[in-house]
C-alpha positions in Angstrom: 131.1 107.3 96.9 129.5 110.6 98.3 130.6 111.7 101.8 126.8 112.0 102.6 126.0 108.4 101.3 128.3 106.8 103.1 127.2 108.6 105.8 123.7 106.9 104.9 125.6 103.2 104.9 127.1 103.5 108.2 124.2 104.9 110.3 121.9 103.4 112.9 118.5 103.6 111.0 115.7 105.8 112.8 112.6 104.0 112.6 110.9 102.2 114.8 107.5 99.9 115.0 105.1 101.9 117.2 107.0 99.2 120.7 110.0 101.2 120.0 111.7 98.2 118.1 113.8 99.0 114.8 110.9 99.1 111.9 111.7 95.6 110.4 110.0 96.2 106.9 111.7 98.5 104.0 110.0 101.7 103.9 108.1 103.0 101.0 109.8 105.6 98.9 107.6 108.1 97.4 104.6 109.0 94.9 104.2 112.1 92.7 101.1 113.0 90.5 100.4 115.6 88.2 97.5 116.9 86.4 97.1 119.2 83.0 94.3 120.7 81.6 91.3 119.8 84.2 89.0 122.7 85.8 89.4 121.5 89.3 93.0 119.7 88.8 94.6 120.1 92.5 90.7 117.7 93.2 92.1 115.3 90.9 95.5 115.7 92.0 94.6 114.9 95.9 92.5 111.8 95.0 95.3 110.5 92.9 97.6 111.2 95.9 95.0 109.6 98.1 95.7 106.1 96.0 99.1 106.5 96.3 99.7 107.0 100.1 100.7 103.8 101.1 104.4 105.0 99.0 104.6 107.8 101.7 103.4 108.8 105.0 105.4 111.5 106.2 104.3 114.1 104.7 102.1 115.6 101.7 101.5 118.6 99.2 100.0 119.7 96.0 101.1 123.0 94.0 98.7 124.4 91.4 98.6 126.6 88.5 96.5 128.7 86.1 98.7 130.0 83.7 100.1 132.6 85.6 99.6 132.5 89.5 101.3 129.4 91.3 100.2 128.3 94.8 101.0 125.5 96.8 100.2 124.1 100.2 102.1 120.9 101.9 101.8 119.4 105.7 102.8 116.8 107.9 100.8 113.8 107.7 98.3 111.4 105.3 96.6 113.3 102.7 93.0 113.3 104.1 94.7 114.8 107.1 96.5 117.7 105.1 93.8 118.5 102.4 90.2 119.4 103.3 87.6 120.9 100.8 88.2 124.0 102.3 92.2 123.7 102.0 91.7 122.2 98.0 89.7 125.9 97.4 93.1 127.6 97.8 94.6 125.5 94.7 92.8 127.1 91.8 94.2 126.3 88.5 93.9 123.9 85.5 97.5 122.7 86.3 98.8 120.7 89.4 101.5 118.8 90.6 101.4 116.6 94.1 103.7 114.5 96.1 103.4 112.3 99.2 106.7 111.6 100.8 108.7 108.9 102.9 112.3 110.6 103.6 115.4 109.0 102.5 117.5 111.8 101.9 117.3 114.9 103.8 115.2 115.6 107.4 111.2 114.2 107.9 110.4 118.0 108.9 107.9 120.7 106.5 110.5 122.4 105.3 111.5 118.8 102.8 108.1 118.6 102.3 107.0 118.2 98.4 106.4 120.0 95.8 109.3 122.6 95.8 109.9 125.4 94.4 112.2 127.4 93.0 112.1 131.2 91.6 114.9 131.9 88.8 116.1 133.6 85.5 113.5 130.5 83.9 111.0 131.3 86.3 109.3 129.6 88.7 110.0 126.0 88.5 108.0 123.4 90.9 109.1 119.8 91.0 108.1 116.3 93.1 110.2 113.9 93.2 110.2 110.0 93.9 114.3 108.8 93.8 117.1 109.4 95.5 120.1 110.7 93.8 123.5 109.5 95.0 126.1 112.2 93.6 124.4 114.8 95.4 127.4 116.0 97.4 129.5 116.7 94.3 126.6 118.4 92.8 125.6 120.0 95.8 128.7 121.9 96.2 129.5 123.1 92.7 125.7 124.7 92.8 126.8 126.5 96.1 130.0 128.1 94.3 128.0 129.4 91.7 125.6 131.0 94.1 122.6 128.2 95.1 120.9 129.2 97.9 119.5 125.9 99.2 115.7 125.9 100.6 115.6 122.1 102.0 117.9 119.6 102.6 116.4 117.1 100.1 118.3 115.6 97.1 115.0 116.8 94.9 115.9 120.5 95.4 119.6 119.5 93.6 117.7 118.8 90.4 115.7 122.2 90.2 118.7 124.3 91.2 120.6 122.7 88.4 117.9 123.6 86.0 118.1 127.2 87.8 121.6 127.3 87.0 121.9 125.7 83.6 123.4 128.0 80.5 120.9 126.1 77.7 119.3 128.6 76.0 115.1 127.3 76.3 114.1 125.7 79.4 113.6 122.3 77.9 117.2 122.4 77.4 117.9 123.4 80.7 116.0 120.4 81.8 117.3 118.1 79.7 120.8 119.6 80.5 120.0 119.4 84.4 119.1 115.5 84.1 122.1 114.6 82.6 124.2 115.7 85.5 122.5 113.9 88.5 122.9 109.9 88.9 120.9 107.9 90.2 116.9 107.6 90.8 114.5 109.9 89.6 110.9 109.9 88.7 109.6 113.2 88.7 106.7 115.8 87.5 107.5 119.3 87.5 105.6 122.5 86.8 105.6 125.9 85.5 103.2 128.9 85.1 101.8 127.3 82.1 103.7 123.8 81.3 104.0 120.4 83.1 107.0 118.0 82.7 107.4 114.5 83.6 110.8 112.6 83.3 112.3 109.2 84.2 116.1 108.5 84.8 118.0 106.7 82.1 118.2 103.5 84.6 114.6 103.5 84.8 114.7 103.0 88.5 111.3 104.1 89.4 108.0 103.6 87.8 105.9 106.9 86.4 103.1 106.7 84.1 101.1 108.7 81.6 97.1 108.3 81.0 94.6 110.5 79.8 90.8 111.6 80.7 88.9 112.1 77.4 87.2 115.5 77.2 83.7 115.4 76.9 81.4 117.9 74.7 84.4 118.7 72.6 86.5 119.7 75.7 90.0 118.7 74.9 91.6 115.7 77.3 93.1 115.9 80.6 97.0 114.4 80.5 98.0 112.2 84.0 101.2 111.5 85.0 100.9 108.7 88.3 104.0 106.9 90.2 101.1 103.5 89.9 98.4 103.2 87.4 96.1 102.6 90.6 96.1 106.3 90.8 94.2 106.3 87.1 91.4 104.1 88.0 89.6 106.4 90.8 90.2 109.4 88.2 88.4 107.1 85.1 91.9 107.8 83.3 92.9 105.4 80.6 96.6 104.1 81.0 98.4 105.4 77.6 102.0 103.8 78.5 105.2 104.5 80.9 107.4 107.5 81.0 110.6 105.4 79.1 113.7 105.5 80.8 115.7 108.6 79.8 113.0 110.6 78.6 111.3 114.0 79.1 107.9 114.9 78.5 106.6 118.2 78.6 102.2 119.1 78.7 101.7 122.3 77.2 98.5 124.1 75.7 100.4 122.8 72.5 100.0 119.5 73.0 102.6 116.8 73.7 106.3 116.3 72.9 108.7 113.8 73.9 112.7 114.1 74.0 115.4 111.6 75.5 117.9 112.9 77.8 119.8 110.1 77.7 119.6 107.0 75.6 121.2 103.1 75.3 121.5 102.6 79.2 120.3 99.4 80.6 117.1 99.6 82.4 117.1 98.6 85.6 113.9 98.7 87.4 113.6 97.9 91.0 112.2 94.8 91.3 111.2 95.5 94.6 107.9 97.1 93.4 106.8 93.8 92.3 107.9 91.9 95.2 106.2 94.5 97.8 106.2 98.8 97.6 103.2 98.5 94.7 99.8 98.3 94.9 98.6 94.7 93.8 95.9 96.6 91.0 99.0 98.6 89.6 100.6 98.2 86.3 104.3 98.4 86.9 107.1 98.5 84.4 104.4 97.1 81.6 103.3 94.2 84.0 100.5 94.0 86.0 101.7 93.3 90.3 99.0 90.8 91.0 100.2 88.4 88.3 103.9 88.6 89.4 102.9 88.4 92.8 100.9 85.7 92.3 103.6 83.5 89.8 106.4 84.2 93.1 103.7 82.0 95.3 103.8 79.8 92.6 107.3 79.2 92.1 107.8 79.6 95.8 105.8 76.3 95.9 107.5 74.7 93.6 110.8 75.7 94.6 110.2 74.8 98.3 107.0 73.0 98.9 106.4 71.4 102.4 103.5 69.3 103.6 100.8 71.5 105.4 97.5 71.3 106.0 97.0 75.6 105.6 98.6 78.7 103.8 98.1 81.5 105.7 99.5 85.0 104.1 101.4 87.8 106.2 98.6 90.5 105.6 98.7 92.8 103.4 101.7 92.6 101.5 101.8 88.2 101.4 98.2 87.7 100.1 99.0 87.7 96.5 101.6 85.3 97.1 99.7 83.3 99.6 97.0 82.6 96.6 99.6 81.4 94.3 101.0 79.1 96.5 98.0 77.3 97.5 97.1 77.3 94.1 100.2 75.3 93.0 100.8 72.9 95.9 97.1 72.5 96.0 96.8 73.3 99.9 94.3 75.5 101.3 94.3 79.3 101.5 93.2 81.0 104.5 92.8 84.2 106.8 94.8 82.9 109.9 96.1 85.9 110.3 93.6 89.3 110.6 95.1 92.7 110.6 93.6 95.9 111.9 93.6 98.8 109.5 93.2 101.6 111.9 96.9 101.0 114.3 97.8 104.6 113.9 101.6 105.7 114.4 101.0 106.6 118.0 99.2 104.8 121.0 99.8 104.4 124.5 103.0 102.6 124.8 102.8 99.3 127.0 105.7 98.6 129.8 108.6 96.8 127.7 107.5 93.4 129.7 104.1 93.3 127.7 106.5 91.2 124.7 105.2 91.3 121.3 102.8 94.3 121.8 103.1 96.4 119.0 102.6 93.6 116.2 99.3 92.1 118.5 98.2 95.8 118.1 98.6 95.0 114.3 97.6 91.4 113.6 96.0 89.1 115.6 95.6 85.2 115.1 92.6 82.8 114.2 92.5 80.4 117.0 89.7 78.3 115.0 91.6 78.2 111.9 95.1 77.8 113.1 94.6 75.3 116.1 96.2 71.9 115.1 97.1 72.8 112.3 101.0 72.8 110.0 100.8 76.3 108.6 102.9 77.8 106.0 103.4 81.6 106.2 103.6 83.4 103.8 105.4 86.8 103.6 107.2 89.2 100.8 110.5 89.3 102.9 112.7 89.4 106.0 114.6 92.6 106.9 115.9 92.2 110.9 114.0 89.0 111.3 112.6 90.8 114.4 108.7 91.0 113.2 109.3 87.3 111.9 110.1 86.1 114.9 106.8 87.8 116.8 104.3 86.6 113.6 105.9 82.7 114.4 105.1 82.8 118.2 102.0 84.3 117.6 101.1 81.6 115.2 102.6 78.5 117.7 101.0 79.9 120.8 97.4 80.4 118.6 97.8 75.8 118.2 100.1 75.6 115.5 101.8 72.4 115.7 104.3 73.8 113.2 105.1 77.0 111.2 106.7 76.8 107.9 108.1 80.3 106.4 108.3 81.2 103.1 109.9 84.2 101.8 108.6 85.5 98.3 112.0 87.5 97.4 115.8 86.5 97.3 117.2 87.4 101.5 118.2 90.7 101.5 122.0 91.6 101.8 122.6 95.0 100.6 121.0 98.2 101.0 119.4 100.3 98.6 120.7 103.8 97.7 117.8 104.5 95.1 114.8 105.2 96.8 113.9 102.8 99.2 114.9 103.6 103.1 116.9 100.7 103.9 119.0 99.1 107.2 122.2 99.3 107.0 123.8 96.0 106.0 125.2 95.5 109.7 121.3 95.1 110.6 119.7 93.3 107.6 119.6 89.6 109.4 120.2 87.8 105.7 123.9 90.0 105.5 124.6 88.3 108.2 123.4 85.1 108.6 123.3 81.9 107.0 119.2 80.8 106.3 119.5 77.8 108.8 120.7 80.4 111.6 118.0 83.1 110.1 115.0 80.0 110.8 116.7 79.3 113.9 116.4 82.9 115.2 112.7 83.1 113.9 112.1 80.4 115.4 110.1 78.2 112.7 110.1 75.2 111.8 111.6 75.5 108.7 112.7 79.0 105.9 112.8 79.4 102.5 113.5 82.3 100.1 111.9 82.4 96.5 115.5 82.0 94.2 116.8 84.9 92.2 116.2 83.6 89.4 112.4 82.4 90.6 111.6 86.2 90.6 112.8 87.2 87.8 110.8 85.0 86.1 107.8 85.8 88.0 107.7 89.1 87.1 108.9 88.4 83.5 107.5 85.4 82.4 104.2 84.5 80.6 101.6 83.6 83.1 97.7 83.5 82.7 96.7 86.8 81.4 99.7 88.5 80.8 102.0 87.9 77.8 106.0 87.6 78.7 107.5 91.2 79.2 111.4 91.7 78.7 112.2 93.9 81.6 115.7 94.2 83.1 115.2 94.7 86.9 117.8 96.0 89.9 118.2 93.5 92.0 121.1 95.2 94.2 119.8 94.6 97.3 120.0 90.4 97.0 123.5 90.6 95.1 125.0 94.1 95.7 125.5 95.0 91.6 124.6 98.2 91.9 124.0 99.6 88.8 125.4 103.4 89.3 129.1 103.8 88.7 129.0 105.8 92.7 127.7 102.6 94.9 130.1 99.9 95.9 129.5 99.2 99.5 130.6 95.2 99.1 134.4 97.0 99.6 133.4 98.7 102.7 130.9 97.1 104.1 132.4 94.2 105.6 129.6 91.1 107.0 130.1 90.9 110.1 127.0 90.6 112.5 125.3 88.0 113.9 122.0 87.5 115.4 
């Protein structure tokens, strides 16, 4: 294992809930876009970002081209915030690349902002990038021996130097050549003067997608490459299929080609998306998110079904679930719980004895609905139990006379090293814990997880509407089989905390 990742096992994680309290959901990763062959493609390129910020907050930036100039602009903050019509008249080009960005390796400052660039022998290389590579120490230092200058401190900029640096003779080579020499996750779009590429690692970690804008009047058509297919819909872009695992596809006023980098390793997509980071109206990994969100609920019921009298969803990320459940045990769905959309990141911190603030400031209960009543909650997982434990007593002191929780993923017990900012296992409550200690803690009346085995078929299996799809998934973060020969924190990463 890489001195830096380890480094990223063993520390205290840095976010917090707007209280101050240790953010107790996993953080989104990352969402790249790109555009080729559109008269106003950094447009198209923000409103595709703008459907895929809920995979990044931090930061955001788009880099356009027009066959032989390159500009780019990035910022701190949502994309709205960062891109104004004014600030879009600065990206001219029929090319564009754009990125919105949660950190989990390198700083949350501009300077790791996306897209980055690189000038070299190839010339000027742009890349986004939603992964996180974990033999970027070994890499990192070989590059600096040859004579890398490093811009950032992000894992992304390993990939581009490595093209930069690469002895292939044509840059699709050197691409090619670059990719096999990182491990780990890697969905990315990069750009040149007058070519854009798009490529998946050979796990197939991360989801990326291509679609396409028919040209109208005899206008050729406009190629899109999206992290989610939600980012096709608001462009009218038809959904073609996935970037495969271990390929490289490169957009050039020749058309499209299509190489593998890497072939014959076992997929294993993050199954994560389904349970939570993806939008419900996305099609990830060939499978729509509402229909394997929907089938957890359902297997949730059946797998740990308890008499109620309401199923009331964790918004936003329970919902799906929520419906499937009441659908299968046949109790009713409702709203008992009503968040507010516009809690920014900042407000005017309350004194420390005001308990539960910062999750009132977020959700607030239905008194009407919930009064009397044995609720089952419904939620897409438990991280430090924390949050849990606020959501219960909200729910008991709105009436409940009990509160049931049900979990729609396996517990979490390891962290993820591919993408997704996670505790470290010292503060992920299932590590630790056994579930009767976990409900105790949360204090509910009773906890379930969906089984392993219950969400892989939920987001495999036949259900209405969607045929059976034969996915291999990553599930590291319930079992700790990582699937990258650099990972294997079960041998130092010792159990050992307790609520």
């Amino acid at each position: 294992m890489s001195k830096e990742l380890l480094e990223r096992v063993n520390v205290d994680d840095r976010c917090t809930e707007d209280d101050g309290t240790p953010f107790d959901k996993l953080r989104e990763e990352c969402g790249v876009m790109a555009i080729y062959n559109h008269a106003d493609a950094a447009r198209l390129t923000y409103w595709g970002l703008y459907s895929l910020q809920h995979r990044g907050q931090e930061s955001a930036g788009i880099a356009s081209a027009d066959g032989t100039d390159v500009n780019d602009i990035k910022g701190m903050g949502l994309v709205s915030e960062i891109f104004t019509d004014d600030v879009l008249t600065k990206l001219p080009g029929h090319m564009a690349i754009g990125h919105t960005r949660y950190s989990t390796t390198g700083d949350s400052a501009l300077l790791n902002a996306q897209p980055i660039s690189v000038e070299s022998t190839r010339g000027l290389i742009v890349i986004a990038h939603n992964g996180n590579l974990v033999n970027l120490g070994n890499s990192k230092a070989r590059l600096e021996r040859d004579g890398a200058v490093f811009q950032t401190t992000s894992d992304s900029e390993i990939i581009i130097q490595l093209i930069a640096h690469s002895k292939q003779n044509t840059l699709v080579d050197c691409i090619a050549d670059a990719l096999t020499q990182v491990d780990g996750a890697f969905s990315i779009v990069m750009m040149t003067r007058n070519r854009i590429f798009a490529a998946r690692d050979p796990h197939g970690f991360r989801p990326l997608s291509m679609g396409r804008i028919p040209g109208t009047n005899g206008a050729p058509d406009t190629f899109v490459f999206a992290s989610e297919t939600c980012a096709f819909d608001l462009l009218h872009a038809k959904y073609e299929r996935d970037v495969e695992p271990g390929e490289l596809i490169m957009v050039s006023e020749d058309g499209v080609t299509s190489r593998y980098f890497a072939r014959d390793t076992k997929q294993s997509s993050c199954i994560f998306e389904h349970v939570y980071f993806a939008r419900p109206d996305s099609r990830i990994y060939g499978r729509w998110v509402q229909q394997s969100r929907a089938e957890m609920g359902r297997t949730l019921a059946r797998e740990s079904g308890v008499p109620a009298d309401l199923i009331v969803p964790v918004p936003d990320s329970g919902v799906t679930a929520a419906i499937g459940y009441a659908e299968e045990s046949g109790i009713p769905f409702n709203l008992g719980l009503i968040r507010n959309h516009y809690v920014g990141r900042t407000f005017i911190q309350p004194e420390q004895r005001v308990r539960d603030f910062g999750v009132r400031m977020k959700l607030n209960p239905v008194r009407s609905l919930l009064e009397g009543k044995r609720v089952v909650l419904i939620d897409d997982s438990i991280i430090r139990g924390t949050t849990s434990r606020k959501i219960v007593r909200m729910v008991r002191a709105a009436g409940a006379t009990e509160v049931h929780l049900r979990i729609s993923c396996p517990p979490t017990t390891y962290p993820c090293f591919y993408g997704v900012d996670t505790p470290s296992r010292k503060d992920l409550i299932a590590a630790n814990n056994s579930i009767e200690e976990i409900c105790r803690f949360i204090e509910a009346d009773s906890l379930a997880y969906l089984s392993l085995d219950g969400l892989v078929h939920s987001c495999t299996a036949a259900v209405p509407g969607s045929p059976a799809v034969h996915n291999t998934f990553c599930t590291a973060c319930y079992t700790g089989e990582y699937p990258t020969q650099w990972v294997d924190v079960k041998s130092i990463l010792p159990a050992t905390t307790t609520v």
